[in-house]
VEXPA-110225 format. One line per 5 residues: number of its first residue (from 0); their letters; for each residue x, y, z of N, C-alpha, C. Coordinates in nm, 4 decimals. Example, Ala and Ser with C-alpha at 12.3 -4.5 7.8 and 13.67 -1.06 7.14 Angstrom:
// VEXPA-110225
0) AS) 1.3190 -0.5690 0.7800 1.2300 -0.4500 0.7800 1.3200 -0.3300 0.7800 ~ 1.2850 -0.2250 0.7080 1.3670 -0.1060 0.7140 1.2900 0.0030 0.7870
// end
This chain:
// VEXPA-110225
0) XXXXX) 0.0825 -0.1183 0.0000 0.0000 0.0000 0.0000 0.0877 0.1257 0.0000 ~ 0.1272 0.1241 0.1051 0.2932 0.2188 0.0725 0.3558 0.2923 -0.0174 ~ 0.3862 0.1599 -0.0809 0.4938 0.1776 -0.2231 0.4206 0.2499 -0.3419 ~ 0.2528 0.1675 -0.3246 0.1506 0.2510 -0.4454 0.1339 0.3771 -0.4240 ~ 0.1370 0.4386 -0.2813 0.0737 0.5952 -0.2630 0.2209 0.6322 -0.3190
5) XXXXX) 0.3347 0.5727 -0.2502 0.4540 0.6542 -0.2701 0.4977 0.6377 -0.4193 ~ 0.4610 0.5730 -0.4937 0.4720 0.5605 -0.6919 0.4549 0.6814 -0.7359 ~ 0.3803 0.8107 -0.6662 0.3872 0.9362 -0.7508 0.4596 1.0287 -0.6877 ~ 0.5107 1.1589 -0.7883 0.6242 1.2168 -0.7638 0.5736 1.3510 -0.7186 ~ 0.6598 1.3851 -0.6111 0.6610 1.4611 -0.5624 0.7710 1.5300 -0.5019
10) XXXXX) 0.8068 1.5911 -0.4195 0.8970 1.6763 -0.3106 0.9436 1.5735 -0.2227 ~ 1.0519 1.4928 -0.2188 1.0618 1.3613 -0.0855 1.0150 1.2373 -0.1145 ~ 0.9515 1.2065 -0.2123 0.8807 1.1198 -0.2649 1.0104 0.9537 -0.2813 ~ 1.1319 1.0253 -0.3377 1.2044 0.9227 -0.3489 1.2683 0.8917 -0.2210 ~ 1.2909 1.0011 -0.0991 1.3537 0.9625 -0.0247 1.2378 0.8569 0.0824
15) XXXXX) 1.1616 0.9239 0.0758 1.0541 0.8003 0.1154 1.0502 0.6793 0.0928 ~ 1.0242 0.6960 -0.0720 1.0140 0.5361 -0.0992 1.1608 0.4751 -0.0366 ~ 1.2768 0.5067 0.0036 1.4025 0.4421 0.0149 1.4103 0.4316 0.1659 ~ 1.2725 0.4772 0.2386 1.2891 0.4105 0.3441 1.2218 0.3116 0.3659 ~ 1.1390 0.2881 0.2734 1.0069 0.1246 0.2944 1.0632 0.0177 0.3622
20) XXXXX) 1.2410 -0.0129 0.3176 1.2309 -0.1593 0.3764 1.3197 -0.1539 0.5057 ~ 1.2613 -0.0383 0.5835 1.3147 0.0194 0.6993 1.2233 0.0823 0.7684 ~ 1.0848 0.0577 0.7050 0.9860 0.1049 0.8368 0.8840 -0.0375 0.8693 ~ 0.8759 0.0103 0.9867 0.7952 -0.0879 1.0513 0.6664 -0.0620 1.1422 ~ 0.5581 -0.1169 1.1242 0.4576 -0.0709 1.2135 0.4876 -0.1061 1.3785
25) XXXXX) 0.4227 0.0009 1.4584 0.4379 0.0000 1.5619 0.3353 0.0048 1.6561 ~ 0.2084 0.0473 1.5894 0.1014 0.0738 1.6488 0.0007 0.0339 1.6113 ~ -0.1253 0.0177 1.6172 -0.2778 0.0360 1.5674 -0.3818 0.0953 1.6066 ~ -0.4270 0.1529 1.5695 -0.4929 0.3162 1.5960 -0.6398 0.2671 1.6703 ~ -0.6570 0.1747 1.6665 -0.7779 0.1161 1.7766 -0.7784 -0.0091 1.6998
30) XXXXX) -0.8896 -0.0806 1.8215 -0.9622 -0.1999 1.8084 -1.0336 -0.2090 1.6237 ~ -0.9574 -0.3378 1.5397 -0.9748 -0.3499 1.4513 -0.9758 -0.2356 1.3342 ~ -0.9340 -0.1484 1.3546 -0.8603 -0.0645 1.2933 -0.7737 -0.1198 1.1874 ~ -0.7518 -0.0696 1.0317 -0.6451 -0.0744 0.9712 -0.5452 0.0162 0.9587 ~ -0.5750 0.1719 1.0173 -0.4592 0.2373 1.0230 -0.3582 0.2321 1.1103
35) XXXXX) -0.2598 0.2964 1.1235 -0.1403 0.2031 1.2040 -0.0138 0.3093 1.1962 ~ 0.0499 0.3272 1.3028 0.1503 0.4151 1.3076 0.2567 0.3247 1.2425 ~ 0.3587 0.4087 1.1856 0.4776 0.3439 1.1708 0.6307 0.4457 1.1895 ~ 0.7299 0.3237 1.1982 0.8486 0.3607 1.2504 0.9264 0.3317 1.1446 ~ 1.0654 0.4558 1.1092 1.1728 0.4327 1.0168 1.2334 0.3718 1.0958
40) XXXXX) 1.3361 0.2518 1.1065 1.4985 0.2402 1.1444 1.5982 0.3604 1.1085 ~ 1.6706 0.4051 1.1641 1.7872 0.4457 1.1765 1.8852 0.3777 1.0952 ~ 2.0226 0.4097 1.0242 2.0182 0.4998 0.9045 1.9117 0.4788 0.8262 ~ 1.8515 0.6102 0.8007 1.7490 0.6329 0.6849 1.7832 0.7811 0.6057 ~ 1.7600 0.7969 0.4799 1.7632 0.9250 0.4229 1.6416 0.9597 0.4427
45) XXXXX) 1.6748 1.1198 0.4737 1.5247 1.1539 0.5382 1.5170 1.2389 0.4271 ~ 1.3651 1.2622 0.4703 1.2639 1.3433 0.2846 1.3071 1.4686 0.3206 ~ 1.3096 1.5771 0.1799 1.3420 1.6928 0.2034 1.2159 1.7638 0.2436 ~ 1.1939 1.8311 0.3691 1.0257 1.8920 0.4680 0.9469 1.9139 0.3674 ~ 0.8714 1.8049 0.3603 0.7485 1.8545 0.3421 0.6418 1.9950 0.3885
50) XXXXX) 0.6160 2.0682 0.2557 0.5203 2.1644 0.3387 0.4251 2.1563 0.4716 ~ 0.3582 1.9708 0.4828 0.2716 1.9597 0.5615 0.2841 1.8079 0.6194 ~ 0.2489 1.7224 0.7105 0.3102 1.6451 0.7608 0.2201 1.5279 0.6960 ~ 0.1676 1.5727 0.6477 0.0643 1.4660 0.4992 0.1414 1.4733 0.3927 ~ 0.1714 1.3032 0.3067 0.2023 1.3420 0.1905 0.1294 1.3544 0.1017
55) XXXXX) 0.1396 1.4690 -0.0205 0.0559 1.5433 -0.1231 0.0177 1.4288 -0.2203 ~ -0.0660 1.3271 -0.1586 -0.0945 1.2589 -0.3116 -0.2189 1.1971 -0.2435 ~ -0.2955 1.1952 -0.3621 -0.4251 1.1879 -0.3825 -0.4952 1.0454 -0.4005 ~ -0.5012 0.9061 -0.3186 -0.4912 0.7507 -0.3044 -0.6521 0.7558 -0.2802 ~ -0.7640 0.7739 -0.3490 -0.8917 0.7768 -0.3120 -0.8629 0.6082 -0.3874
60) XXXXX) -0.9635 0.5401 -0.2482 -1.0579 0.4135 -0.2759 -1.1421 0.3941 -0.3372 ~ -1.2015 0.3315 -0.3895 -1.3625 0.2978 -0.4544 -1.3498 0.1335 -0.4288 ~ -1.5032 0.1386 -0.4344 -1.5710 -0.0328 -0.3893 -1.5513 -0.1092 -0.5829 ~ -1.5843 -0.2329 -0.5133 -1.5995 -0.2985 -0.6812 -1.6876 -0.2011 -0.8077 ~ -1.7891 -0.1763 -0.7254 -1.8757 -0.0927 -0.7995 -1.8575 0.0502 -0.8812
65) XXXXX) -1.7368 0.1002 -0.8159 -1.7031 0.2165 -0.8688 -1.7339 0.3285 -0.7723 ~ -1.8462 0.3238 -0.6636 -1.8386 0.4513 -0.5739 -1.7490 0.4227 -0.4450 ~ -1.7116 0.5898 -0.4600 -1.6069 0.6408 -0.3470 -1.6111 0.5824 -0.1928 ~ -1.5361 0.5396 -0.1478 -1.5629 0.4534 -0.0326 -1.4634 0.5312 0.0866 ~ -1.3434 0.5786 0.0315 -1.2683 0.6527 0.1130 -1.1113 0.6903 0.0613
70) XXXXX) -1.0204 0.7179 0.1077 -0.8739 0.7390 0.0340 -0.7779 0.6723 0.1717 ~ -0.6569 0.6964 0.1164 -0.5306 0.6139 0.1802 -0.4706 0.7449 0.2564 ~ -0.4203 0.7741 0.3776 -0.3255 0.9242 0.3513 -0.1925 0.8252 0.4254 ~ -0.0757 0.9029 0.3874 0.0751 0.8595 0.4608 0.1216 0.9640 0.5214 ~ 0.0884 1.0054 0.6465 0.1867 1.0616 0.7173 0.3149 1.0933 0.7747
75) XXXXX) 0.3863 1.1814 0.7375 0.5449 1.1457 0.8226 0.5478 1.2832 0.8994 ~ 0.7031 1.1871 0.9981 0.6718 1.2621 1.1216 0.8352 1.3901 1.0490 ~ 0.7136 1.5568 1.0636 0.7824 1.6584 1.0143 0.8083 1.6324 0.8758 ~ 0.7901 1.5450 0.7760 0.7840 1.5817 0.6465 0.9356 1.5252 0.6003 ~ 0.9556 1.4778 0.7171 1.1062 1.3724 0.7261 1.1002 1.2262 0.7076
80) XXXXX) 1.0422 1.1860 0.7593 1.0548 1.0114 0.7897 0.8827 0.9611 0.8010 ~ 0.8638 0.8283 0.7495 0.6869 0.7742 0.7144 0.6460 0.7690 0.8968 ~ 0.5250 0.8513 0.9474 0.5056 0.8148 1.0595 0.3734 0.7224 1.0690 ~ 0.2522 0.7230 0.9609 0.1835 0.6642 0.9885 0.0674 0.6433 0.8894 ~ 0.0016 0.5482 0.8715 -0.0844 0.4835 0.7196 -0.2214 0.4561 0.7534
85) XXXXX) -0.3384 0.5658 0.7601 -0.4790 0.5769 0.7648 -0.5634 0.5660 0.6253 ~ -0.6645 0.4545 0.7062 -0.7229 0.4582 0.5697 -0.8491 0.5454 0.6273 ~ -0.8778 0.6411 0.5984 -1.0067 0.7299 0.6006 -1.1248 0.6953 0.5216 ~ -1.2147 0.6214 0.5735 -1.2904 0.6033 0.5154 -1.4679 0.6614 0.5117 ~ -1.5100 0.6698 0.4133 -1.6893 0.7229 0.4496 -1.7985 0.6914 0.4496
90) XXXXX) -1.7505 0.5702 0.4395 -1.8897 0.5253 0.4548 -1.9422 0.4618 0.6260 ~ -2.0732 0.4342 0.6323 -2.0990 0.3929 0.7708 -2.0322 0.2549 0.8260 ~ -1.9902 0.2069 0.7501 -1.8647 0.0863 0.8888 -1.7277 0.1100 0.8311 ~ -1.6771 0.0962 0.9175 -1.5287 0.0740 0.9518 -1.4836 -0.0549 0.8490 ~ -1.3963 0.0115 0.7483 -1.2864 -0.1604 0.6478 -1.2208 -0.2618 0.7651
95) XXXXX) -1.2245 -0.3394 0.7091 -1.1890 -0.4779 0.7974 -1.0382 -0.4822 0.7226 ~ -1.0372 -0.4564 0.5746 -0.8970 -0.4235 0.5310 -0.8359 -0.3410 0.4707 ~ -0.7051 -0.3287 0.4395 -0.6861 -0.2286 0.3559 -0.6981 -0.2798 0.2278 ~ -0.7341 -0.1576 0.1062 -0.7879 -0.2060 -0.0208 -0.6391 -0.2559 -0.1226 ~ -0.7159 -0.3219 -0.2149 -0.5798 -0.3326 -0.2946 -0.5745 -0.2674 -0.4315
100) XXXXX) -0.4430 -0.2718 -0.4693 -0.4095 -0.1830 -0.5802 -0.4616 -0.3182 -0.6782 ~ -0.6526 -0.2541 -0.7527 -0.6240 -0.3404 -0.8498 -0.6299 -0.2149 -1.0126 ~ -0.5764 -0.2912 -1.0887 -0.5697 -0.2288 -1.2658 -0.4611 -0.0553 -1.1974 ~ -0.4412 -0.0542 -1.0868 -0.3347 0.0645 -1.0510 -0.4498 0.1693 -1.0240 ~ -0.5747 0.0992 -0.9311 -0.6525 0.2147 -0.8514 -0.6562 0.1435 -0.7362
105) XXXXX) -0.6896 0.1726 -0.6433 -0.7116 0.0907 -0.4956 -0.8946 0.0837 -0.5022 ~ -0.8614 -0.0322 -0.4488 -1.0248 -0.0841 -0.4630 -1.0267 -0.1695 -0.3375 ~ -1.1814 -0.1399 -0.3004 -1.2346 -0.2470 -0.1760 -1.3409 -0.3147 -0.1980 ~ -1.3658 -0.4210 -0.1341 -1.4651 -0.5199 -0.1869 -1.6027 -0.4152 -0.1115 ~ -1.6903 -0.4167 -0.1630 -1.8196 -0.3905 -0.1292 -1.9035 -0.4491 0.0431
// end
């Protein structure tokens, strides 16, 4: 999920992706929750600051069907290093998972 939000270019974008196989989750943001804090290891190249501690890319979900179900966001902590992977979603229940990259859109089962 990661690697797909982090596939588009941006400001830090590469130094990000070059920390993937150096972060690790650490948390889970509640009971059955799929979002989840995460942690870089040490040495890592850190991203050049991000304007905002969200990265600028745009990972909206949709169901099989085609309507909007919710988006992906990747947080890092100061616009430096990945701190954490929410899936925001809108409709009335809570995803049981995170969606997958299918045809190179993220999709969730209905």
């Amino acid at each position: 999920m990661l690697e797909h939000v982090l596939s588009a270019e941006f400001v830090g974008a590469s130094q990000l992706r070059s920390q993937l196989d150096r972060t690790e989750v650490v948390a889970v943001w509640g009971p059955d929750s799929v979002s989840v804090d995460l942690r870089v290891r040490e040495p890592c190249e850190h991203a050049a600051a991000l304007a905002t501690a969200l990265v600028p890319v745009d990972a909206h979900v949709h169901d099989l069907s085609g309507a909007y179900v919710g988006e992906i966001l990747v947080w890092t902590d100061r616009g430096a290093t990945l701190a954490a992977l929410e899936f925001a979603w809108v409709t009335d229940e809570m995803p049981m998972s995170l969606p997958a990259v299918v045809d190179g859109r993220l999709s969730c089962p209905a």
